[in-house]
N, C-alpha and C positions, 0 to 999 in steps of 0.2 A: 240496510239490507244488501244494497249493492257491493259495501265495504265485506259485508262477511260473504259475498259470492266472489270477491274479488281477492279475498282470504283462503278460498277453499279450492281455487283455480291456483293459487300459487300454490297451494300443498300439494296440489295435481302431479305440478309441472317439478315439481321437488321429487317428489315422489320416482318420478320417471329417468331423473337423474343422479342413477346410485353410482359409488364409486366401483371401476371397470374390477378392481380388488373382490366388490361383494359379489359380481355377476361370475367369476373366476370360482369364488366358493361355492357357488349356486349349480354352474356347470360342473361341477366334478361332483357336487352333493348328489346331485342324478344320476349320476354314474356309478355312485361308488354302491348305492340301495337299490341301482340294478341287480348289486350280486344277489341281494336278499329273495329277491323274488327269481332270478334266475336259475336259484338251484329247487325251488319249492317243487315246480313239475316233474323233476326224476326221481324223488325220493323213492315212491314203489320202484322204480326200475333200478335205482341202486341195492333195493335191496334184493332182487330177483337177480342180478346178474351177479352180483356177489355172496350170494346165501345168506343175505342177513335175515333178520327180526326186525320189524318196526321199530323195539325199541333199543335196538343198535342202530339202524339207521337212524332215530330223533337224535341220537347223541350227538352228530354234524351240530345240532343247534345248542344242544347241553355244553361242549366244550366250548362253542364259539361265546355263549353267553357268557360262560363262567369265567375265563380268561377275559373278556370284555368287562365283567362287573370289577374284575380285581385289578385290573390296567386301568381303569377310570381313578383309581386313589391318587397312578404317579403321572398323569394327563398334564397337569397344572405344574408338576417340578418340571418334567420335559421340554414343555411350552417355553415355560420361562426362562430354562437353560437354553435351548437353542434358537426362540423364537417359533411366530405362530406361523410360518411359512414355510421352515423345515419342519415342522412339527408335520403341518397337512402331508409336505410331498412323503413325508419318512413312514408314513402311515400307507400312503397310494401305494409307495414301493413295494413293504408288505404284504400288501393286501393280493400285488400282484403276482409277489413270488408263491405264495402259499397257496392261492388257487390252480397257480396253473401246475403247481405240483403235485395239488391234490387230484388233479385233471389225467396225470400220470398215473396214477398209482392205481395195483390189483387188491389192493385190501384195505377193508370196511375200517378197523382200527390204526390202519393208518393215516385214513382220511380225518376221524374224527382228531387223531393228534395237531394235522395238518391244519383244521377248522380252528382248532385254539390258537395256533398262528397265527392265519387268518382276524380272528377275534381283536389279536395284541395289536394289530394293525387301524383293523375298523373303530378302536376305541382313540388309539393317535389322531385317528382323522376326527371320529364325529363330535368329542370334546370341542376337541378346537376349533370347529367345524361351526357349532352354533354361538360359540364366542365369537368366533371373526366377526358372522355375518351380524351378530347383536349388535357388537363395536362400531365395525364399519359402517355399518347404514346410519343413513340422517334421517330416519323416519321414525323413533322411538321402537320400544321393546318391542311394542305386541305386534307391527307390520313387518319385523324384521322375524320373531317369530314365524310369523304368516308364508315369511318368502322361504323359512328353511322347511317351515312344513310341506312346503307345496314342491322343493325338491324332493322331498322325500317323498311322496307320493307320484311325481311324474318318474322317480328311478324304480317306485314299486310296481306301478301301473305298468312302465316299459319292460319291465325287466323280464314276467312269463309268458309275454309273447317270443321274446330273444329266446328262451330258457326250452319254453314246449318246440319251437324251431330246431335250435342246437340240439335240445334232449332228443327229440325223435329220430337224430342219424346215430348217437350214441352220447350214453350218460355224460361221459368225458368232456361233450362239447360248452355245455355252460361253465363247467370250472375256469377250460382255456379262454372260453370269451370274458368272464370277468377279470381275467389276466390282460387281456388287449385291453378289455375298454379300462383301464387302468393306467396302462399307459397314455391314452386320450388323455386323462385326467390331469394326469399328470404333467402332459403339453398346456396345458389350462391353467395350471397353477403358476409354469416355470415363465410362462410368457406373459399372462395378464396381470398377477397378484404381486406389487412391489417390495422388495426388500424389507421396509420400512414398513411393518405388519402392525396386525389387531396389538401385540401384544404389549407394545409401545406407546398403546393409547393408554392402553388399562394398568399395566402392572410396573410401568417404571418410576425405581424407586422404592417398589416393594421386592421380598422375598417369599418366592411360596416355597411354605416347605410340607412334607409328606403326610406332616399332621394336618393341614391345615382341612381338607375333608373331613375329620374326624371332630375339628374343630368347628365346624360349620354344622354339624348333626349337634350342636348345643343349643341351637334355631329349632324350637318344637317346628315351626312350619316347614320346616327341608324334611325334616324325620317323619312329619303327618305325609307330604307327597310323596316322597319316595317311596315309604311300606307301601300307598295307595296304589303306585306305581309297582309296585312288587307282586301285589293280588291282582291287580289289573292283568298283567303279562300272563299269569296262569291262563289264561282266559286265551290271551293274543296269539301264544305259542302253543296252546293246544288246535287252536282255530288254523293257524297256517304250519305246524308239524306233522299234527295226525289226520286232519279233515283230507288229503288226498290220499291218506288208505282208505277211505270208508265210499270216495267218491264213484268208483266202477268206472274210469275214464283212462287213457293214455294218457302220455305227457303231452301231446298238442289240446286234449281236451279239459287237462289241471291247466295249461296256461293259459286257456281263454277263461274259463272260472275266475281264475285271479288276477286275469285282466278286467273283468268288471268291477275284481273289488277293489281293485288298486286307483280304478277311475275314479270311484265314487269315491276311494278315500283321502284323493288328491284334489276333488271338486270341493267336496265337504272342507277338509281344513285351509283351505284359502277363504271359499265364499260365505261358508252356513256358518262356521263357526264363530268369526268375528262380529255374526247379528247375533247369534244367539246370547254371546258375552256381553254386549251392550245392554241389550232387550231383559236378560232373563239373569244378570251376574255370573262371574265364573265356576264357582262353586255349584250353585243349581242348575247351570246345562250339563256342567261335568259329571255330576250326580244322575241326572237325568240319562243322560246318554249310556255309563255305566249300568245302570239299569237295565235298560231295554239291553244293552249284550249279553247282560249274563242271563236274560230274559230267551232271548236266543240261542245261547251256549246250551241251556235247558231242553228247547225246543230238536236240535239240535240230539241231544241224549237221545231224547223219547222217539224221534222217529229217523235213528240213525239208517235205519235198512232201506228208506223210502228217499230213492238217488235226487228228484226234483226239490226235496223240502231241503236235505246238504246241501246243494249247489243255490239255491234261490237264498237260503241264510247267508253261507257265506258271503255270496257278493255284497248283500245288505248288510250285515256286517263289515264293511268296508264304510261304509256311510258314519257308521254312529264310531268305530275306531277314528277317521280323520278328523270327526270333530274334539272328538277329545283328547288325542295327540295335541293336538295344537290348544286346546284349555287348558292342559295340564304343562305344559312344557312355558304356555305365558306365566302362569303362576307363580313358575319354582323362579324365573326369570325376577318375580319381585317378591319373591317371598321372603326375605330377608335382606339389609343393608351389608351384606359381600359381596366379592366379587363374582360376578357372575360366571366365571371359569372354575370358581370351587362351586359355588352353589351346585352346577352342572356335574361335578364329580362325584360329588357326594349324594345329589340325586339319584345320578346315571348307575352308580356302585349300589343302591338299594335295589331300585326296579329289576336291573337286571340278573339278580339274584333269582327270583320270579322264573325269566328267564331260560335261566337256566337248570334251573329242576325242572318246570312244566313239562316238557318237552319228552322225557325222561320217561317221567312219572305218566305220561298217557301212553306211551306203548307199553308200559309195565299195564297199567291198569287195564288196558284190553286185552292183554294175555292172562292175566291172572285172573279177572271175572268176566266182564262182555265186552262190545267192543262200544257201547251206548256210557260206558262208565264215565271215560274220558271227561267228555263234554259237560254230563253236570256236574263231576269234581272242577270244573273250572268253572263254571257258571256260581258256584257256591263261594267261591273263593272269590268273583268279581264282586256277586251279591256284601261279603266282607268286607271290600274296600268301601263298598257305598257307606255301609253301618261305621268303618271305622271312621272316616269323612265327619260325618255326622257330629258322632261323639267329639271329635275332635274341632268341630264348628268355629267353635271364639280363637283357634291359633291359625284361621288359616282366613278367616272372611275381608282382610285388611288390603289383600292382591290387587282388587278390583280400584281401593282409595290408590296407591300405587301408581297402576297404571294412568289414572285418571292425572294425576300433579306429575 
């Protein structure tokens, strides 16, 4: 007994000791999912100060996704040509010209141009973004998982309090602050993360080439997660695109909203979701969880007019999304014997297909019928990932042996 408490104190004490490289990725991963949540509380206001439509202002997220799912194919030729170190910083760069340029600018369609930009950027980083820190960490997949989940939820959580801040002296402000904290990031990368990158553990000696995502969707299990991942985002991007037209709040009031849910869904995918995979498999939390959102997206619909049941879902909604961010993304991590730099492209190129319609497609659908449509068209469509899950059961139940050996 002593020997396995004296077994579990050194994985402690391991644990605590990641290389300065993963902390490097971890702090600019915070950073960079700031933007995400930074621009969520202006969108009414962008669209009021520049005469748009809802569903020209969701296209910020239409073009961003869309340029993101199609930059994820050459993520892996990039990497591997220049390395996983200019890859991050070449991404940070991007990300920072293009915001603060979109931060500039008097028109709606130029922004959204600008947002694909934007996109080409955020796909350089977060590719290689969950490689590195997979690579790098001495803790196996699923806690190295755990650690990029948990950036991404302290930069979602942080990011609409910055956002409702900035947004409320003028819409322009959150563009240019994801431009600075960009640069931060970029100090992080250039000083902490050595020469001598992820990509040298993993890919030398190999060649990636353009096909090789396409070569990797011959893995039914990458093609089962990804579509899941695809129906899922309908769900995700209608909840954080349209849910702050329907809220009746300013932008300090959308950033404290989606500062609950960012909390809950940076708590959840560190602490709930690693018991629930143990306890319940990854498969049936992820099922589970999935459920109850589209169960909400519903909820949601039906009493879109009623301000307290919008604001009280979404935050909770933030709960049952961190948990299965982080289910979903161990999965694809061993859902297949490649590497996990194509797994991740070929994944990251379905989901965000999703994406990048939803977003779209729910300011279209509340202009064209109500403004309740949105929500259960996306609830219906998460409900479809659950049933496609399902059906697909014997190609995907194997993640959980995986992780375990």
């Amino acid at each position: 007994m002593s020997s396995m408490t004296s077994h579990a104190a050194m994985e402690d004490a391991q644990h605590n000791k990641q290389p300065k490289a993963v902390w490097a990725v971890f702090f600019a991963c915070i950073i960079a999912f700031m933007g995400l949540g930074l621009v969520d509380p202006i969108l009414p206001a962008i669209a009021s100060q520049l005469d748009a439509t809802p569903s020209e202002v969701t296209l910020l997220f239409t073009s961003y996704n869309a340029v993101m799912a199609v930059a994820m194919l050459v993520t892996g030729v990039i990497s591997s040509k220049f390395g996983t170190k200019m890859t991050l910083i070449s991404g940070v760069v991007v990300i920072a010209l293009f915001s603060t340029l979109g931060g500039l600018s008097n028109d709606v369609w130029t922004i959204v141009g600008l947002r694909g930009g934007w996109g080409f950027g955020n796909a350089l980083f977060v590719a290689t973004a969950l490689t590195a820190i997979v690579t790098l960490s001495n803790n196996g997949t699923a806690k190295a998982v755990i650690l990029y989940e948990a950036a991404i939820g302290l930069g979602i959580s942080v990011g609409p309090l910055l956002g409702g801040f900035l947004g409320g002296m003028t819409w322009r402000g959150p563009f240019i602050g994801v431009g600075v904290l960009m640069v931060i990031g970029f100090i992080f990368l250039i000083t902490l993360m050595p020469a001598g990158d992820a990509s040298s553990h993993s890919t030398k000696g190999t060649r990636t080439s353009i096909l090789d995502p396409f070569r990797a969707m011959k893995h039914r299990s990458i093609v089962v997660f990804g579509l899941t991942a695809c129906l899922y985002n309908f769900g995700f991007f209608t909840l954080l695109a349209y849910a702050p037209f329907v809220m009746g709040l300013d932008e300090h009031g959308i950033g404290l909203v989606f500062i609950g849910w960012g909390v809950l869904l940076a708590v959840t995918s560190v602490f709930m979701a690693p018991k629930l995979q143990k306890k319940y498999g990854t498969i049936s939390s992820m099922c589970t969880m999935l459920t109850l959102f589209a169960l909400v997206l519903i909820v949601m619909g039906i009493w879109t007019s009623t301000q307290w049941v919008i604001i009280a879902c979404v935050v909770f909604a933030g709960a049952l999304l961190g948990n299965n961010n982080t289910l979903i993304t161990t999965a694809v991590m061993n859902a297949a014997p490649i590497e996990r730099s194509t797994a991740s492209a070929a994944y990251s190129f379905l989901r965000f297909i999703g994406g990048a319609i939803a977003p779209f497609l729910a300011g279209k659908l509340a202009e064209w019928y109500s403004p309740n449509l949105p929500f259960i068209v996306g609830g219906v469509f998460v409900l479809i990932s659950v049933v496609f899950v399902f059906v697909n059961q014997q190609h995907v139940h194997h993640v959980d042996d995986v992780e375990v050996h």
